[in-house]
C-alpha angles and dihedrals in degrees: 000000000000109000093233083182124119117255124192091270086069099036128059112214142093109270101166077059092048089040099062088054092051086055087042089063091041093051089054088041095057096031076062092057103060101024093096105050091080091034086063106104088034086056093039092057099035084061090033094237147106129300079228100052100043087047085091081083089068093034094054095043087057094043097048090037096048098037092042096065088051087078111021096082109094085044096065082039092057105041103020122274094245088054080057103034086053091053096050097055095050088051091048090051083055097048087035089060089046094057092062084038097062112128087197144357096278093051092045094049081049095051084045089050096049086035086054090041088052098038097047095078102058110070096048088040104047080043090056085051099059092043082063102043104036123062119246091246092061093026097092088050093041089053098043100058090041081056085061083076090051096051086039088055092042090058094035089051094051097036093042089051090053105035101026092043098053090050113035088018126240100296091061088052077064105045085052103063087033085065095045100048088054097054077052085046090051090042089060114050086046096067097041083057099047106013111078088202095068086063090052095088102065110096111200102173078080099045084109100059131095125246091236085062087065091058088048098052090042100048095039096064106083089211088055094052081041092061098042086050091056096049094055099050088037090062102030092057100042091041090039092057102028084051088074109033084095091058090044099050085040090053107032100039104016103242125176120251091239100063090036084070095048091048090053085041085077089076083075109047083050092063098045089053086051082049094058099039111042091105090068096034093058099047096043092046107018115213092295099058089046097056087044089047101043099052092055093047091065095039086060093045097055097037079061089057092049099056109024118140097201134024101238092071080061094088098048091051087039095055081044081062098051087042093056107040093056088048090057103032095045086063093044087053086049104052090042094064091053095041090086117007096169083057111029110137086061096039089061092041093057090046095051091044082052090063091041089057096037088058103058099036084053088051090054098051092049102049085054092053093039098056091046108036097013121246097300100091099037080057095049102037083051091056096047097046084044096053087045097051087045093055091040096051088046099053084047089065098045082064093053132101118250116286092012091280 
């Protein structure tokens, strides 16, 4: 399918400059998803009551960021996904602050769920962006270092909510991200104002159409399924077995809590090594070696967790982890912005819902697994689904056209 979106060549502007904004909001969006989970038993006592109880603050942010972007699509496709990225951003610094804010534990799960509503439509849509700015030669690269924000907010949102909560208390934690997500706010609308590429995503040839036409385009189209579908399986299997290596090296080996959290912190820092280095990647291995690679990457690294015979081999497996899943899943992004470019907005949103839903269905089904046979076989049913998503993608792109088109 022809890519009818406008590429730097057609429109004037300054898109590595609109771009780092745009970072600059996902790294506060997904700084926001995992900032509670170590806020938890200051928030409990603060309200006087229990860690279970108050984790409804981490259950509605997931729930309002993962459904909304199951509908917002048409709408970045209509009126331009920076015009919406901008407002959304304006709207998160407000319920941010609210969360802060939060004179008791109702208020506070109201502020998450407008915070996860709000949130929710920067990075599809900032993904979106660069799928019509950037051409698709330079768009895995592109992709791959903007993903860097998104790592960085990952490891700021679980170490802030540790190191900043135990000192300033959980409020400040808050008023943090609040500040930041207004100087990207700021940022932002700066550059809608002043930069003409952040008006290059709007497609008005298809104003006239319904939002229901974008599904349409969008759901019609078997690569597109294809690629929802992998996305799904991709993240339910990978969340559904790394959200229990900390119970299993707690349990098997004993392992503190503490350095539990700095183990799974190597997710992170795999992601970040994938982030430097996806120039050279994609040009040694293509889209295709990186699906393949990835996968097995990950297959090998939880095979290892599985079966490891002492805890210290844990963050080596668990950076393979990182490594790999960023190998995989940055093919899978890129592809996603080109799967439908009359509709891409939607097209994104439904890929990024894919990985929300994924998530939680894969959580389910582990825990299951977990509390009845222990973590090995989440781990090694995980490798095995993982390395075969990876093969099978690869030899779907083999099959492609050039570019994706």
């Amino acid at each position: 399918m022809p890519d009818k979106s406008p590429h730097p060549a057609s429109a004037p502007g300054n898109a590595t400059r609109a771009i780092t904004f745009l970072a600059v909001a996902a790294f506060a969006a997904q700084a926001m998803v995992r900032v509670t989970d170590s806020l938890l038993p200051q928030i409990a006592a603060d309200f006087h009551t229990t860690v279970g109880a108050a984790s409804i603050v981490v259950t509605i942010y997931l729930l309002a960021h993962g459904s909304v972007q199951l509908v917002i699509g048409p709408i970045g496709d209509r009126f331009g996904k920076y015009l919406c990225v901008s407002i959304a951003a304006a709207v998160s610094t407000l319920m941010v602050l609210a969360c802060g804010l939060a004179p008791s534990l109702p208020l506070l799960i109201a502020a998450r769920l407008g915070s996860g509503l709000a949130t929710g439509w920067m990075i599809p849509f900032a993904l979106a962006f660069v799928g019509d700015v950037i051409p698709y030669e330079r768009r895995q690269q592109v992709i791959g270092t903007f993903l860097s924000g998104q790592i960085l907010g990952q490891m700021f949102g679980q170490a802030a909510g540790g190191v900043l909560g135990d000192y300033f208390g959980w409020r400040t934690v808050f008023f943090m991200l609040a500040g930041l997500l207004a100087v990207a706010t700021a940022g932002l609308w700066h550059e809608l104002i002043r930069n003409p590429v952040t008006h290059a995503s709007r497609a008005p040839a298809r104003k006239g159409a319904g939002f229901v036409a974008d599904y349409v385009a969008v759901l019609r189209s078997s690569w597109s399924r294809t690629l929802i579908a992998l996305a799904f399986i991709e993240a339910a299997a990978m969340f559904g077995a790394f959200a229990f290596v900390g119970a299993d090296l707690h349990e098997r080996f004993g392992v503190s809590f503490t350095v539990v959290g700095l183990f799974v912190g190597c997710f992170a820092v795999g992601g970040l090594i994938y982030s430097m280095s996806v120039g050279a990647l994609v040009k040694r291995f293509g889209p295709v070696g990186l699906a393949s690679g990835g996968g097995a990457v990950l297959a090998v690294a939880f095979v290892i967790l599985a079966v490891e015979p002492v805890a210290w081999l844990a963050p080596l497996a668990i950076l393979g982890t990182g490594l790999g899943f960023y190998m995989l899943h940055n093919t899978l992004q890129t592809n996603a912005t080109q799967m439908t470019p009359e509709a891409r907005g939607t097209a994104v949103g439904l890929f990024s819902a894919g990985l929300y839903l994924g998530q939680t269905a894969g959580s389910a089904i582990g825990g299951y697994v977990f509390d009845r046979f222990t973590a090995v076989p989440v781990f090694l049913g995980a490798a095995a689904i993982l390395l075969a998503t990876g093969i099978y993608f690869a030899q779907a792109l083999k099959k492609r056209p050039a570019h994706g088109l």
